[in-house]
C-alpha positions as CSV (number, residue, x, y, z in Angstrom):
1,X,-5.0,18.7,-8.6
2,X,-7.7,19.9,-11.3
3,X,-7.6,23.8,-9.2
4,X,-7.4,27.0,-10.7
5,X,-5.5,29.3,-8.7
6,X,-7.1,32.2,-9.9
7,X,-10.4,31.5,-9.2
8,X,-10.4,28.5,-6.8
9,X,-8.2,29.2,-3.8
10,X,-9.0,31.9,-1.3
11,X,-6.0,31.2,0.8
12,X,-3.1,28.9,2.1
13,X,-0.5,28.3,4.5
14,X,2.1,26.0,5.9
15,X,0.3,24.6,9.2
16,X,2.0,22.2,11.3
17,X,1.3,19.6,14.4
18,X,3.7,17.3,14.2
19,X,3.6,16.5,10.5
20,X,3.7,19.2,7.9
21,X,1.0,19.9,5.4
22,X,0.1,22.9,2.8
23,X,-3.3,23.5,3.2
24,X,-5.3,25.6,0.6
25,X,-8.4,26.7,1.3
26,X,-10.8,26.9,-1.7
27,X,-14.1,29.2,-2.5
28,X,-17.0,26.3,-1.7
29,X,-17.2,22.5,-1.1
30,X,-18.1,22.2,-4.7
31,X,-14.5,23.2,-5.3
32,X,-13.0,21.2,-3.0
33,X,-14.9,17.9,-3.9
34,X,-13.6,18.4,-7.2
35,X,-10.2,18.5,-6.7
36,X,-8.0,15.2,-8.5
37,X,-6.7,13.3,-5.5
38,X,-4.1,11.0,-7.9
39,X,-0.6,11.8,-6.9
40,X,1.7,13.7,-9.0
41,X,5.7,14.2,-9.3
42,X,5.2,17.2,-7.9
43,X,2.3,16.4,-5.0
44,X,4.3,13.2,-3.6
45,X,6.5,15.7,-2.4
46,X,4.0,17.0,0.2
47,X,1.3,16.5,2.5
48,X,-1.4,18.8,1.6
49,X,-5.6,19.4,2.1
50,X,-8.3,21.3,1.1
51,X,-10.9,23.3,3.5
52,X,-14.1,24.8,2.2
53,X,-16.1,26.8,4.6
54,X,-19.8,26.4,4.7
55,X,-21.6,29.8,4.4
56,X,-23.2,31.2,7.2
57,X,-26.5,30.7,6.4
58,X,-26.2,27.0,6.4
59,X,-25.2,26.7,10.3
60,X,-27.6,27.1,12.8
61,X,-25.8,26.3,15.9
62,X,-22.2,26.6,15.6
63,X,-21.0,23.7,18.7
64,X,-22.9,20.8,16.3
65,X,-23.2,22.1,12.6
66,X,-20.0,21.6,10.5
67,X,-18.2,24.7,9.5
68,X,-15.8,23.1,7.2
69,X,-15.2,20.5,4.9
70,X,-11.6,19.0,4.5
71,X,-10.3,16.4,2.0
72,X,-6.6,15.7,2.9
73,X,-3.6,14.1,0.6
74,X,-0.6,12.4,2.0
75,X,1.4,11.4,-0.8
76,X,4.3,12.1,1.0
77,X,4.0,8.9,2.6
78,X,2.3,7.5,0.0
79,X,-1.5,7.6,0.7
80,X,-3.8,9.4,-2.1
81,X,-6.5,10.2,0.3
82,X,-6.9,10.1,4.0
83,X,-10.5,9.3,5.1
84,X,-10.0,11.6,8.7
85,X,-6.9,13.3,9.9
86,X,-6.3,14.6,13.3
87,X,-2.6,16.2,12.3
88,X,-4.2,18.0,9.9
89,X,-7.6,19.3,11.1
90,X,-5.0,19.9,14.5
91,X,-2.8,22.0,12.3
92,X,-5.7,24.0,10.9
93,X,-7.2,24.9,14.2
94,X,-3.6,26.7,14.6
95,X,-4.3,28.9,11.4
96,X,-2.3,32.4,12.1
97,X,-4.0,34.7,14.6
98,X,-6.0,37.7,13.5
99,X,-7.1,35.3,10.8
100,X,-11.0,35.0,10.7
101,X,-11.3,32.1,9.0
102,X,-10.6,29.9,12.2
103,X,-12.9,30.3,14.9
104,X,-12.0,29.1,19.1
105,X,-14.5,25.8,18.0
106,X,-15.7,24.6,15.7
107,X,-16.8,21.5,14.0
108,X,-15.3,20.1,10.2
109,X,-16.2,17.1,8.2
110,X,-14.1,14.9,6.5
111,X,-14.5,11.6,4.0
112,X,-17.3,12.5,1.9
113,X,-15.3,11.3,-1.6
114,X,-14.3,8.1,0.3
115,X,-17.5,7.5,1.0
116,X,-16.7,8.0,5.1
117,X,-18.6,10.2,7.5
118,X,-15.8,11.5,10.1
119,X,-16.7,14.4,12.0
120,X,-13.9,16.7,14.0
121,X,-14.2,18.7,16.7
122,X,-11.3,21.3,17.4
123,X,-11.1,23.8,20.2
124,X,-8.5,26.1,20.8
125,X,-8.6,26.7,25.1
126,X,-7.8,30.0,27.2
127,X,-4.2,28.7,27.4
128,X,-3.7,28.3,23.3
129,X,-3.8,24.4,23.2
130,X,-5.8,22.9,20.5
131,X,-8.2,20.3,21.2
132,X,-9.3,17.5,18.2
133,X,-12.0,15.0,18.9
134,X,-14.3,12.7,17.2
135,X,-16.1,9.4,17.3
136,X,-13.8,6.2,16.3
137,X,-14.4,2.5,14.8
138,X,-12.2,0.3,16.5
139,X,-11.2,-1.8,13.3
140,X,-8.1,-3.7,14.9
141,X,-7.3,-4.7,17.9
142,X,-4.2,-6.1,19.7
143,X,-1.4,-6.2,22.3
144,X,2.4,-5.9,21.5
145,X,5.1,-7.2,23.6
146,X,8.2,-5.8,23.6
């Protein structure tokens, strides 16, 4: 994964929303971007992502300015990359309580190394449910009979 976990990962934790992923969370973007997507023996036994939190100074208003980045790897099920991933940002929006690294809202981007531009939108509501949205292309479209 091309990490040092010394220096390069601030945190992590199992986070689940349906699917299961190990999510590390990594000292800047530069880190993240970084970071070898090609599966491993060992990595093709998970589902796992990276966040990098912008600092402070670089958001201005916190309902439209990304607060994280996110690169996520499903080899599990045998994808090296995924370009945007609801399970995943969905799980991260449930990081532990008391935590400060995830806000009620915010706003995370996802694709960059793939050369996409998805942009998530999570919010956690009075009642504790999480929230993901985002723009879509509709790339296929069909009807199935059953």
């Amino acid at each position: 994964m091309g990490l040092d976990p010394k220096t390069d990962i601030v945190d992590s934790q199992w986070i689940v929303c349906g699917p299961e992923w190990f999510a590390l969370v990594v000292k800047d973007r530069e880190t993240m971007m970084r970071a070898n997507s090609s599966p491993t023996e060992e990595s093709k036994k998970l589902m796992w992502g990276i966040v990098a939190r912008y600092p402070q100074d670089q958001i201005k208003d916190s309902a439209t300015d990304p607060l994280f980045e996110v690169r996520t790897f499903p080899h599990a099920i045998n994808v090296t990359e995924d370009s945007v991933c609801g399970s995943f940002n969905a799980g991260m929006a449930q990081w532990p309580a008391g935590s400060e690294l995830m806000p009620q809202s915010y706003v995370s981007l996802q694709g960059a190394v793939l050369g996409r531009q998805g942009k998530i939108y999570a919010n956690r509501d009075e009642t504790g449910k999480i929230w993901i949205g985002g723009q879509t292309v509709v790339c296929i479209q069909g009807t199935v009979v059953i």
